[in-house]
C-alpha positions as a Markdown table, in Angstrom:
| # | Residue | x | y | z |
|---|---|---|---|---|
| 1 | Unk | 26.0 | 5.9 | 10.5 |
| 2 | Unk | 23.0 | 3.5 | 11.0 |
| 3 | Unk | 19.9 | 4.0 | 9.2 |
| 4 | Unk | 18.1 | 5.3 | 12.2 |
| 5 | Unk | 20.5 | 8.0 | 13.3 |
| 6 | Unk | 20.4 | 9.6 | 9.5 |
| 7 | Unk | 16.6 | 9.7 | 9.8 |
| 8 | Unk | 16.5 | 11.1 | 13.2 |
| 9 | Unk | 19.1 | 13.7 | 11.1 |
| 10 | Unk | 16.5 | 14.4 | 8.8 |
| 11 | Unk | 13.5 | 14.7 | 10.9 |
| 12 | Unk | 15.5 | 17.4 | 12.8 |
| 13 | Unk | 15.9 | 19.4 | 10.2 |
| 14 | Unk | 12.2 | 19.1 | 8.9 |
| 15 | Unk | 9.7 | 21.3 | 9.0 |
| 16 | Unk | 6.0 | 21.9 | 7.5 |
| 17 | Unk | 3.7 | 18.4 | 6.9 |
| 18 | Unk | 5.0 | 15.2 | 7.2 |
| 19 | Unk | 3.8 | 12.0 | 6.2 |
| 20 | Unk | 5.2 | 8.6 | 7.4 |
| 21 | Unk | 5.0 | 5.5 | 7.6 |
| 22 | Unk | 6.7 | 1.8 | 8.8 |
| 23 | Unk | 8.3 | 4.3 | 11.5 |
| 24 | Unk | 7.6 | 2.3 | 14.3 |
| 25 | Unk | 11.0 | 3.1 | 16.4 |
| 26 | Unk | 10.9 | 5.0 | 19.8 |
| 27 | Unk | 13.8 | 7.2 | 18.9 |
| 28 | Unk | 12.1 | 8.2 | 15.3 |
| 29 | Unk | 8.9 | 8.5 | 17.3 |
| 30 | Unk | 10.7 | 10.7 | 20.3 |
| 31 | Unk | 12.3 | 12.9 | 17.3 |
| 32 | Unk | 9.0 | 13.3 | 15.6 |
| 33 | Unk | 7.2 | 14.4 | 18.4 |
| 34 | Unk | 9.7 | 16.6 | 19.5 |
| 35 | Unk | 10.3 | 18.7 | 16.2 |
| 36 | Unk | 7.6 | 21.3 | 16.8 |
| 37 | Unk | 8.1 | 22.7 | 13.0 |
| 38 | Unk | 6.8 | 19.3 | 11.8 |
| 39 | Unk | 2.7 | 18.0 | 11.6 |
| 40 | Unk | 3.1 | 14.5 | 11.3 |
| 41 | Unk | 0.9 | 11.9 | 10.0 |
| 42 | Unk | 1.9 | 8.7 | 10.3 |
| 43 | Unk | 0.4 | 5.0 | 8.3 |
| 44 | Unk | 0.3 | 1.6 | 9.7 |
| 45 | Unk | 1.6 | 2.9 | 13.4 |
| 46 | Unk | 1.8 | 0.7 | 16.4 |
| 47 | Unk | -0.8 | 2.3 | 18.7 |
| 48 | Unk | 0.7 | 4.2 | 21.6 |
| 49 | Unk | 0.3 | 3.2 | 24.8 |
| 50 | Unk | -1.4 | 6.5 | 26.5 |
| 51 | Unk | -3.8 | 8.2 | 24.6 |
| 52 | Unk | -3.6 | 11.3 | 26.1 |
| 53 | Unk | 0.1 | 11.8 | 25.3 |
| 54 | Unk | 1.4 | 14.8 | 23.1 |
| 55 | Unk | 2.7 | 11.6 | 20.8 |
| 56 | Unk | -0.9 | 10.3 | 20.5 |
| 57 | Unk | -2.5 | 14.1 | 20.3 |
| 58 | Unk | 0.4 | 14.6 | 17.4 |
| 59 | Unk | 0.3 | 11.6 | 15.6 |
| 60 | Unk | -2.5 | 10.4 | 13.5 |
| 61 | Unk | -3.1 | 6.6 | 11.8 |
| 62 | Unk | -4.4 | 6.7 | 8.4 |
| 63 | Unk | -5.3 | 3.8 | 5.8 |
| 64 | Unk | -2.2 | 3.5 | 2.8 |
| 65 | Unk | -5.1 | 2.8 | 0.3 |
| 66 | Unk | -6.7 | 6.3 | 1.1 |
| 67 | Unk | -3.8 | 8.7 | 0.4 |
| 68 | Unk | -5.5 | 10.8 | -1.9 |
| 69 | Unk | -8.9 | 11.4 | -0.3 |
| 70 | Unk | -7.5 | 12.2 | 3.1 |
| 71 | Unk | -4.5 | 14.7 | 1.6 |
| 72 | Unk | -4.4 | 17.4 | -1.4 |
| 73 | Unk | -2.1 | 17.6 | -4.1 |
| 74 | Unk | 1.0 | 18.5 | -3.6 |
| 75 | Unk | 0.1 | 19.7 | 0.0 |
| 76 | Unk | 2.4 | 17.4 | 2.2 |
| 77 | Unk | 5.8 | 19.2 | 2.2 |
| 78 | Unk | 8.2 | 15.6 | 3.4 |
| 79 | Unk | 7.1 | 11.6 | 3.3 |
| 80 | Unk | 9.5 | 9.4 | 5.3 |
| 81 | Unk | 8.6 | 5.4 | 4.7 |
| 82 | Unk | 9.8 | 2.0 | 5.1 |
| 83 | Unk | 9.6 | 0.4 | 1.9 |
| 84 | Unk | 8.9 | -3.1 | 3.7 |
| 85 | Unk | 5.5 | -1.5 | 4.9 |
| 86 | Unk | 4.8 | -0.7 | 0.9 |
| 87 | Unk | 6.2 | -3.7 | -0.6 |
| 88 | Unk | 2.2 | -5.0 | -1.9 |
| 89 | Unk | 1.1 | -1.6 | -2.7 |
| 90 | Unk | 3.9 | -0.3 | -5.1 |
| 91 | Unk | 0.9 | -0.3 | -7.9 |
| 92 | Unk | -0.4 | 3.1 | -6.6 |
| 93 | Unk | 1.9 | 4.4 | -3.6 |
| 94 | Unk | 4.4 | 5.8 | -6.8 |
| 95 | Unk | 1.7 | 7.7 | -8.4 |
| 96 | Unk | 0.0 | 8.8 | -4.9 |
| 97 | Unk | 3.2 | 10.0 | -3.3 |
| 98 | Unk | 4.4 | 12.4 | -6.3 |
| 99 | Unk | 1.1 | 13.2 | -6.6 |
| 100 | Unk | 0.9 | 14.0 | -2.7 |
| 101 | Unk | 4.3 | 16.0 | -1.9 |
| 102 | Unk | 5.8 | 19.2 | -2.8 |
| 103 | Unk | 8.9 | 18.5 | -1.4 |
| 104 | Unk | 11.3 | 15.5 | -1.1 |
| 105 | Unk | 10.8 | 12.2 | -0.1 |
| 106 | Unk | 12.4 | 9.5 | 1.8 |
| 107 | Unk | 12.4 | 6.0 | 1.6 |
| 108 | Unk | 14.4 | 3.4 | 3.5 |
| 109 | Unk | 15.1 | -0.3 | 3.4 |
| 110 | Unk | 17.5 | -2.7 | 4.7 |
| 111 | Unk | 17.4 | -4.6 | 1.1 |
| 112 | Unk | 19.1 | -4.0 | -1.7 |
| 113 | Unk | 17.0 | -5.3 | -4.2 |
| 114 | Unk | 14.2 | -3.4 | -2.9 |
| 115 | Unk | 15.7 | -0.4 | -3.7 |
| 116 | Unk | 16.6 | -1.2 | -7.0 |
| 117 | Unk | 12.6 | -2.0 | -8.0 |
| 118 | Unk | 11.6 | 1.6 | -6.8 |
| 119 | Unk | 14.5 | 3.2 | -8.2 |
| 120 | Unk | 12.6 | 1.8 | -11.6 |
| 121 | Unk | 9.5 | 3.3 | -10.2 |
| 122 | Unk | 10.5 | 6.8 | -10.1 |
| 123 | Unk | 12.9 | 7.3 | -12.5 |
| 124 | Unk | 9.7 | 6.7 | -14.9 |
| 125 | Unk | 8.8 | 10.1 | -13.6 |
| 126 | Unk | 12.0 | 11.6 | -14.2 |
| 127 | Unk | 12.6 | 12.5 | -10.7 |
| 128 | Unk | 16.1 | 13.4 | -9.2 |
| 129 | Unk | 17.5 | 10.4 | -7.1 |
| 130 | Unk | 20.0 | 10.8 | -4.6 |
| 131 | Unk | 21.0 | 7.9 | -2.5 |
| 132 | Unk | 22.4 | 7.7 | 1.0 |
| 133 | Unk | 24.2 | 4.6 | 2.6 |
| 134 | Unk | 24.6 | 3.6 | 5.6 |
| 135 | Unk | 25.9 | 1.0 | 7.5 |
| 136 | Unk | 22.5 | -1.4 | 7.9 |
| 137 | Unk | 20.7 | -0.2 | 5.0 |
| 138 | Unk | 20.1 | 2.5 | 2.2 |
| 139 | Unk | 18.2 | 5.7 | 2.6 |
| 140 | Unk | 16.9 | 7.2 | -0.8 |
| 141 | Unk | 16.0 | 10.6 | -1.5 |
| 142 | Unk | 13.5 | 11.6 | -4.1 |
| 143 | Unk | 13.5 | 15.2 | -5.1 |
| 144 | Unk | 10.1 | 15.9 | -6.7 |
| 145 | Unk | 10.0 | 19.1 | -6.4 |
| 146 | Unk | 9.9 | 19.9 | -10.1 |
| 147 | Unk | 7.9 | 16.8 | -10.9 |
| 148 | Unk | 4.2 | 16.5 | -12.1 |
| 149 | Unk | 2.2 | 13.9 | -12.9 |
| 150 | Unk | -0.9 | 13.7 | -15.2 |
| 151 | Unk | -3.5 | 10.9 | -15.7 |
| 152 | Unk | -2.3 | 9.8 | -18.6 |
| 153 | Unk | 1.4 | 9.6 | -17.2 |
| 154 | Unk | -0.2 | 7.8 | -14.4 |
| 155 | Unk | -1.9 | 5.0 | -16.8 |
| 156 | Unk | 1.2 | 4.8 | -18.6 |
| 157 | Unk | 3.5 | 4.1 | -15.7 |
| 158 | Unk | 0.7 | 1.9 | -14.6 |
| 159 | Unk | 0.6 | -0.5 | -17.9 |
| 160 | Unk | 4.2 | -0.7 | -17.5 |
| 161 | Unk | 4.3 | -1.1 | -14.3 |
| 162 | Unk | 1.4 | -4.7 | -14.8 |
| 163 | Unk | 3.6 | -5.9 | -18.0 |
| 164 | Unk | 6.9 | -6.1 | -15.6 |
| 165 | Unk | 4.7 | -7.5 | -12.8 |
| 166 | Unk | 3.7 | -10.6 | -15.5 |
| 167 | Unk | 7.6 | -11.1 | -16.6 |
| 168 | Unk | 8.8 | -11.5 | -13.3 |
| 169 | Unk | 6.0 | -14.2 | -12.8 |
| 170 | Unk | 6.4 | -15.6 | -15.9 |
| 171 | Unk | 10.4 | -16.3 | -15.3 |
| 172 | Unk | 9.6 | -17.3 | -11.8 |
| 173 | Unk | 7.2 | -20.2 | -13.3 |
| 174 | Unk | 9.8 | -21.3 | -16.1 |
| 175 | Unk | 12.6 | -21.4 | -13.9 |
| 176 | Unk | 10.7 | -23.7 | -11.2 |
């Protein structure tokens, strides 16, 4: 099964508040808008083409860097991303998305490596990983459910996350 077909699976079966982003797909869009269990925000969307649409009436566009002032914690119940869209902001979309959902979260990429950085990411906050592939890429699923975070496991996971940041430029400049 492709990537897309298991997240139009999902998004089926969803209900309560969703948050998305780098789901720029018709057929995720069509699925989304059709699930009437599901309030869906979505980041960094492609604008729709008619305004007055149920899509463009369902479907909101928010900044990534204002997570946290727009939601409450622990109020969205699903996120469903594209770690390509998140790739620059891994610093704070960890911290924000645990801090954010009350449920699980989803996060898809066509890289392997990719997956293998976040995996890092949120293991640091002892979350339960699950990981589903499929034919074109791999679709993780974080269960956070049980999972809180506190400021000073935030600064923590933070520092560490800054020290790995300077290795992997470090051994990029000595091996040039």
């Amino acid at each position: 099964m492709k990537v897309k077909n298991q997240l139009i699976k999902i998004i089926k079966e969803a209900k309560g508040d969703m948050l998305g982003f780098g789901l720029e797909e018709d057929d995720i869009l069509d699925a989304i808008s059709k699930n009437k269990k599901l309030s869906c925000n979505l980041l960094n969307m492609k604008k729709n083409k008619d305004d007055n649409s149920e899509e463009g009436k369902k479907l909101k566009n928010i900044s990534l860097q204002k997570l946290r002032k727009k939601f409450k914690k622990k109020n969205t119940d699903i996120i469903i991303g594209n770690l390509a869209e998140v790739k620059n902001f891994y610093s704070f979309f960890v911290k924000d998305s645990i801090y954010l959902t009350k449920g699980d979260i989803y996060l898809y990429s066509y890289e392997k490596n990719e997956i293998q950085k976040v995996i890092k990411k949120y293991e640091r906050y002892h979350t339960n990983i699950s990981s589903i592939s499929c034919q074109d890429g791999i679709i993780l699923k974080l269960d956070v459910k049980k999972v809180t975070s506190t400021r000073l496991k935030d600064m923590k996971c933070s520092m560490l996350d800054k020290i790995d940041t300077t290795v992997d430029i470090i051994t990029e400049i000595i091996s040039t």
